[in-house]
C-alpha positions in Angstrom: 86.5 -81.6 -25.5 86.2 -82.7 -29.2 88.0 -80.3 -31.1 88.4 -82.4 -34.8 88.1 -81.1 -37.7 85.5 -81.9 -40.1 86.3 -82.4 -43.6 85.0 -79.3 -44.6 86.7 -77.5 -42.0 90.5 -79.0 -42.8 89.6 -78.0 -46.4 88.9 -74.3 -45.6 92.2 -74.8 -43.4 94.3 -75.7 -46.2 92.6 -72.8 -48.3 93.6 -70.3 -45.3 97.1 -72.0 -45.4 97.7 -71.4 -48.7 96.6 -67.9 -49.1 99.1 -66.5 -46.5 101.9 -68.7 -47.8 101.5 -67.1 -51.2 99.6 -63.9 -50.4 101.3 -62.6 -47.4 104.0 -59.1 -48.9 107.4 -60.3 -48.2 108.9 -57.3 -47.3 106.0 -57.2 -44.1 106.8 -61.4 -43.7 110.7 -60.2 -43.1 110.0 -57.5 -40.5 107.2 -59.8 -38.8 110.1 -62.2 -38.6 113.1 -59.6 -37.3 110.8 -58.2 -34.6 110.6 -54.7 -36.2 107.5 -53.0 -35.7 104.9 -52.6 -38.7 104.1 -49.0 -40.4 100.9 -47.9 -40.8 101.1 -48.5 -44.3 102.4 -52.3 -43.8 98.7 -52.9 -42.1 96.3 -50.9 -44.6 98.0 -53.4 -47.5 97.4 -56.6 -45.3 93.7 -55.0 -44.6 93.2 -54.1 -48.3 95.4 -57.9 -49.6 92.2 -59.7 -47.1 89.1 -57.5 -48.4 90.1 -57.9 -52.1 89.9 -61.9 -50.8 86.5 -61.7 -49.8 88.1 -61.6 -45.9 88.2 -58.2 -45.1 85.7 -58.7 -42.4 85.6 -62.2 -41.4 84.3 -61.7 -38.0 81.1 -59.7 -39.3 78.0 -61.0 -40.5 76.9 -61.3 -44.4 74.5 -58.4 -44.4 77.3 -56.0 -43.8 80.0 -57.0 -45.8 81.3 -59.7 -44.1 82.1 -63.5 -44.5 79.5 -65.0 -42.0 81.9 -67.7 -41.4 81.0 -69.9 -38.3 83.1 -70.1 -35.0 85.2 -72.6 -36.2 86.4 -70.9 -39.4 87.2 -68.0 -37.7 89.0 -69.8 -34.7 90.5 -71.5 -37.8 91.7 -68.8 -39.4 93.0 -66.4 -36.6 95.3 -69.5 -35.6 96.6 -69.9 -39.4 97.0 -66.0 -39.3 99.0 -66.6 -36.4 100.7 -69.1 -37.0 102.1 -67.5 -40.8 102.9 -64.9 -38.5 101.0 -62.6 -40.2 100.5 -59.4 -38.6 96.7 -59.0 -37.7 93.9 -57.0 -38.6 93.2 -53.4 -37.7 91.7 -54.4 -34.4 90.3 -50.5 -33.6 87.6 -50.6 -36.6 87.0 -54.4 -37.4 86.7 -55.9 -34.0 85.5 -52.8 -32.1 84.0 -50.1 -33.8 82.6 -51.5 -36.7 80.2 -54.0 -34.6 79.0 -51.5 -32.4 77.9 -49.7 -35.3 76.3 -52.4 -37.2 74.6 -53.5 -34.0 73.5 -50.1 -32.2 74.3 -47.7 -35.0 71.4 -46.1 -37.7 71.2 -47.0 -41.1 73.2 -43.6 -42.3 76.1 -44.7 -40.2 75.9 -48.3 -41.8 76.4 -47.2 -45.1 78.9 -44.2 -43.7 81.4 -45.9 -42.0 81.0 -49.9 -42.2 82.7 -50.2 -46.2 85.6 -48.0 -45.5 86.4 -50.0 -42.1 86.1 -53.3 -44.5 88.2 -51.9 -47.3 90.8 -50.3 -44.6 90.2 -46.8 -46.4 89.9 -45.5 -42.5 92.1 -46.0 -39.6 90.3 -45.6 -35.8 91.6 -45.7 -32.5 89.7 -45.9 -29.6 89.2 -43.1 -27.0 87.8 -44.5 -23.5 90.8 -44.4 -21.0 91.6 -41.0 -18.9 94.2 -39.7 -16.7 92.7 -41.7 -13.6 90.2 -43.4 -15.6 91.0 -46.5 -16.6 89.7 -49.4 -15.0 87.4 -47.9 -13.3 86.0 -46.6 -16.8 82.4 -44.9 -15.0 84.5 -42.2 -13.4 85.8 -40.7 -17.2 85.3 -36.8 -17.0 85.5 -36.1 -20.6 82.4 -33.7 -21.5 79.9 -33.5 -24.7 77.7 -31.2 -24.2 74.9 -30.5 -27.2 74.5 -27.3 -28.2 72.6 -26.8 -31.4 73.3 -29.6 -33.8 76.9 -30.6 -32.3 78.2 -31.6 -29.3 81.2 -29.8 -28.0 83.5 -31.8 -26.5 86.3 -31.2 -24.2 88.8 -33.7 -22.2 91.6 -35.7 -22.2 91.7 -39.7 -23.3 95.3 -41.3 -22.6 96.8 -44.5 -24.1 95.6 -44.1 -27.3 97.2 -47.2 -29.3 98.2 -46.3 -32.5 96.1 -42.8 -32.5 99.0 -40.9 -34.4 97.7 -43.1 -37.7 94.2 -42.8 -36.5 91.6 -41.1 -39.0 88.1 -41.2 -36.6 88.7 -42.1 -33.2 85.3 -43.5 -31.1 85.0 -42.0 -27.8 83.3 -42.7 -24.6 81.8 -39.0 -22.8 80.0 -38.2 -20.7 76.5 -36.1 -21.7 74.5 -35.7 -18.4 75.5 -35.6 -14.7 72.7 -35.8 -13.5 72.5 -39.2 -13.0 72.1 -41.6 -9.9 74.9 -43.8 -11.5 78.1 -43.2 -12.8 76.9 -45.4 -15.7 74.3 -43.2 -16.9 74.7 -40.1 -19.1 77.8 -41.5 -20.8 77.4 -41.6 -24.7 79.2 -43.0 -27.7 80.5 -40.8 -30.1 82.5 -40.7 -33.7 85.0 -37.9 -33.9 87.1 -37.2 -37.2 90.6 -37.0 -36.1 91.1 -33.5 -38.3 88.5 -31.7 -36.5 90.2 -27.9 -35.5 90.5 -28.6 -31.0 92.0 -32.4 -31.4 95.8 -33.3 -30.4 97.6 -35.9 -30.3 100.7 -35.9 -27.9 102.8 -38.9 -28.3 103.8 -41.7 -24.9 107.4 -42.8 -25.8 106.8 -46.1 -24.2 109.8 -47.8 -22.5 111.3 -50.0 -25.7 111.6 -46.6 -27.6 108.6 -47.0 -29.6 105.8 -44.7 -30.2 102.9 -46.9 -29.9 100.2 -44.9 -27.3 99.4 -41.4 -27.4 97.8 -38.7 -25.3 94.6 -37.1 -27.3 92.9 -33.4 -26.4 90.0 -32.6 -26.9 89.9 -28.2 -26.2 85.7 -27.4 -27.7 85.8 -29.7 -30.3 82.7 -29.3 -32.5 81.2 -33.8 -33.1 78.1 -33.6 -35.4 75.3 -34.8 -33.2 74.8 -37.7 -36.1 77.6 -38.9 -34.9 76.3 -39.9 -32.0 75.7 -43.6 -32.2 72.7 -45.1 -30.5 70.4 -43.3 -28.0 72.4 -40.3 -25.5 73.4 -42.2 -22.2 73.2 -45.5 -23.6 77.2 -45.6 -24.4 78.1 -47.9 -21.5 75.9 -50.2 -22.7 77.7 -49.9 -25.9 81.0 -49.9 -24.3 80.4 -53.1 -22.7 80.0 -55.0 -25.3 83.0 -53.6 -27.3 85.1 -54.2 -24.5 83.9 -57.7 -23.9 84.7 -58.6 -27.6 87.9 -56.9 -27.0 88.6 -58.8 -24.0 87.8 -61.9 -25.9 90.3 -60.8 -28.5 92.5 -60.2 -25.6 93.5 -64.4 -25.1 95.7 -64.4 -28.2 95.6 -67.9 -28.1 96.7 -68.3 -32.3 99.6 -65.7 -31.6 101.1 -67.5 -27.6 101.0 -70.7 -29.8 102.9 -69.6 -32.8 106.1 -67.8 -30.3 105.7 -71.1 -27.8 106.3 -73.2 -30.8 109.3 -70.6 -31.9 110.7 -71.1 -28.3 110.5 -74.7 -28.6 112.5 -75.0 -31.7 114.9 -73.2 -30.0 115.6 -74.9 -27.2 117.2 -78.0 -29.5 120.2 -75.8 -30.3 123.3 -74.9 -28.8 123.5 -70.6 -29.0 126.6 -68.7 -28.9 128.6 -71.9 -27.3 125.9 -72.4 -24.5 124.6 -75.8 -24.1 121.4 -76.5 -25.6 118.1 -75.6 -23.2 116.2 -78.8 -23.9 119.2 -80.1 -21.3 118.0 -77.7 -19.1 115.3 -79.9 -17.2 114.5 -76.8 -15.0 113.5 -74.4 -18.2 112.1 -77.0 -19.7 109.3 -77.9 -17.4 108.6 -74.1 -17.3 107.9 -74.0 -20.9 105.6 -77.2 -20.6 104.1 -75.9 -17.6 103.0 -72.3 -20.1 102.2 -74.9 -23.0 99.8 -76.7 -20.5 98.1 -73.1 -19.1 98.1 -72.1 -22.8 95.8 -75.4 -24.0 94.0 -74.6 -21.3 93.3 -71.0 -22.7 92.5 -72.3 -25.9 90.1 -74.8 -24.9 88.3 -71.5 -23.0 88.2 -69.7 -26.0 86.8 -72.6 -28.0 83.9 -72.8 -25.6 83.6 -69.2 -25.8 83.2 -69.1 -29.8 80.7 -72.0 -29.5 78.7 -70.0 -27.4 79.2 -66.8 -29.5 77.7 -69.0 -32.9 74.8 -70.1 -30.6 73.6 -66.2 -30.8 75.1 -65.3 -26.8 77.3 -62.2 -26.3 80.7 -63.3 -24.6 80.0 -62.7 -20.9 82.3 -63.2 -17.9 84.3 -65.2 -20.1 86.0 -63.0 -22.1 87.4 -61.4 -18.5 89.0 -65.0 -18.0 90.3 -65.3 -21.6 91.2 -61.8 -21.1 93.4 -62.2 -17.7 94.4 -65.8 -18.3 95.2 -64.9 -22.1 97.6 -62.1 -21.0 99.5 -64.1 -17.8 100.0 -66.8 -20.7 101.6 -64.0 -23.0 103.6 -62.3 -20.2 104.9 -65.6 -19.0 106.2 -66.7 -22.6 108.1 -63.1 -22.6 109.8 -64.4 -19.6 110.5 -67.6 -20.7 112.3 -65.4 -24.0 114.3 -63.5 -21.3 115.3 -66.3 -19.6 116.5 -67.8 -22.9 118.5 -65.2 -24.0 120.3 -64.4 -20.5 122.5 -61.3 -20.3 122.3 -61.3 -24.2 118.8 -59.9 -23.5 120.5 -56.6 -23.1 120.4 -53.9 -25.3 123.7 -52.8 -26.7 123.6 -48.7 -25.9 127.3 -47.4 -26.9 126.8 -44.1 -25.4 127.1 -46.2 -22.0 130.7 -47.0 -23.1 133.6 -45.4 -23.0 135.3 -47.6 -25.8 134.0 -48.9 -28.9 133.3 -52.7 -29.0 134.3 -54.9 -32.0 130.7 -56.5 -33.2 131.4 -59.6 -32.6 131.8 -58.8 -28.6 128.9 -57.1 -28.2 126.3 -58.8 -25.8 122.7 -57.2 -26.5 123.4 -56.5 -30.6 122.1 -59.9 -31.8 117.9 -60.8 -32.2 118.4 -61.7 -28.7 118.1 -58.3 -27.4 114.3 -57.6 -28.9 113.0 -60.2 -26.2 114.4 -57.6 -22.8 112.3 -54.4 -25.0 109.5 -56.6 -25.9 109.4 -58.4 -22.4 109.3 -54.8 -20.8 106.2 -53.7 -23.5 103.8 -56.4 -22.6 103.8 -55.4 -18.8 100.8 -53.1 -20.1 99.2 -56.4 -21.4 97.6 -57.5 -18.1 96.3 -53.8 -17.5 94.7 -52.3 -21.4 91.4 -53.6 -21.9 90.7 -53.5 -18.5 93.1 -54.7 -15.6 93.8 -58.4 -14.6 92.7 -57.2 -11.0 89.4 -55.7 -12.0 88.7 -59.0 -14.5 89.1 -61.1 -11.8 86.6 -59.1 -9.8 83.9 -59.4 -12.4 84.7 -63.3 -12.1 83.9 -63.6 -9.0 80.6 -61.3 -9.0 79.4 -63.2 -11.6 80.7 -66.2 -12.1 81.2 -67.4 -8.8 78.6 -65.5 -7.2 80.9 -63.9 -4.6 
């Protein structure tokens, strides 16, 4: 595959390179660098730093407020992004929301929502796994059901990343069961976060962070303008959210930029221990990942190509989606192997006597690649399973 540059296109690089060498907040640059996780405010000031750019919404089209940029530049900049270690856009409105809107949404709900999702003035989270819905997304038993001008809504939606900042939250219910498919009656609605009947109920996930959340719904009154689209169209809607999110999903920009970190790392002698690059085992482990992960990108290259030709991302976003996750999952262990029995955290309440620092094992930067390692098992299931992916490449990729 020819993947050089154009002239043009190493000039907007260097732009893109420059801005988050001089732009980026230090204070976010330092935690991105120590592992600590971001507060909500740390992302609303990247958000607000790339709209006042011009960037705010560089995967959206011109007539809404975006930058229109071509495949390229936005392949371009998501890997400079990455690779400043930057931490990200607000995925929930930009990248999932905020196209279903622009693309299936009316004109009111254009001018509503779309500016404040560009300006990050509103934080959303996304409301389409259950208690034993997941996956299998068509079997969701969260209920809108219209009475007068609202819909009343009333259910459960689990794993809610990030929902304790959340402002709206876009949900996935179901509106008629009366339906020959579990597909049908489902429709896509906008809920504000404050409405009286909605709780959030934090999932302490294993690493100690609050990153997911349970939200209830108990009669909760959604304006039936906030329904987007036409009523039993939302897995339609859905779809094509989740296959952009799946596309998302390969992280190609982000697996290069903590590959490369690994690699430096391997040249130097830790703590007394010899040096990994002498370790001929580990190191054809890490260029057996770095061989997967060009593999990937070249995938998700062909993918934005065929994205800029006017196509949705199909079946491939399931592959960029599994693949893109095994790639991450496998550079955690290649971390974990790294560190060794430094990898574990340092609890003192599992000690009877108080360790000098400097004989701790699992105190040192060390131990954030064991809690981080543990995180990212849920990578190969949100956004859909690995399993499931692999079943819709074989129904319609391969034909099976």
């Amino acid at each position: 595959m020819d993947v050089t540059f154009s002239d043009k296109d190493i000039e907007f690089r260097e732009e893109v390179r420059a801005f988050f060498r001089d732009k980026l907040p230090q204070d976010i640059a330092a935690k991105q660098i120590r592992g600590e996780p971001l507060e909500k405010d740390d992302f609303i000031r990247f958000q607000k730093l790339l709209f006042e750019h011009g960037w705010g919404g560089y995967n959206w089209p011109v007539e809404f407020g975006g930058t229109g940029w071509s495949a390229v530049q936005k392949y371009i900049f998501e890997t400079e992004m990455a690779a400043a270690n930057a931490p990200g856009i607000i995925a929930f409105g930009l990248k999932m929301v905020g196209p279903v809107i622009y693309t299936f949404g009316n004109d009111e709900q254009k001018q509503r929502f779309l500016p404040d999702i560009l300006e990050g003035n509103v934080w959303w989270c996304q409301g389409y796994s259950e208690p034993g819905s997941g996956s299998d997304l068509a079997s969701l038993r969260t209920r809108a059901e219209l009475v007068g001008d609202h819909y009343i809504v009333n259910g459960t939606k689990s794993w809610t990343t990030l929902g304790q900042y959340a402002d709206w939250i876009f949900i996935l219910a179901r509106t008629n069961t009366d339906v020959a498919r579990r597909q049908e009656g489902i429709s896509f609605l906008l809920a504000d976060m404050s409405t009286p009947g909605i709780t959030v109920t934090p999932v302490i996930t294993i690493e100690g962070e609050h990153e997911v959340n349970e939200v209830h719904f108990e009669d909760v009154k959604v304006p039936a303008e906030n329904l987007v689209g036409e009523e039993g169209k939302g897995w339609t809607y859905g779809k094509v959210l989740l296959q952009h999110e799946r596309t998302n999903l390969a992280g190609v920009g982000r697996s290069k930029h903590r590959l490369r970190n690994l690699q430096a790392q391997t040249g130097r002698a830790v703590r007394g221990a010899r040096p990994l690059a002498e370790d001929h085992s580990f190191m054809r482990k890490v260029a057996a990942v770095a061989v997967e992960l060009k593999a990937l990108e070249y995938t998700e290259l062909r993918t934005l190509a065929a994205v800029a030709a006017g196509n949705a991302p199909g079946p491939e976003s399931s592959i960029l989606k599994f693949r893109g996750t095994e790639v991450e999952q496998a550079i955690d262990t290649l971390f974990l192997e790294a560190a060794g029995y430094y990898a574990l955290p340092y609890v003192p309440e599992q000690f009877t006597l108080e360790f000098p620092e400097e004989d701790r094992v699992g105190e040192g930067p060390e131990a954030r690649s064991s809690l981080q390692y543990f995180n990212n098992r849920k990578a190969s299931i949100y956004g859909g399973s690995n399993e499931i992916q692999k079943n819709i490449v074989a129904k319609h990729v391969l034909g099976l």
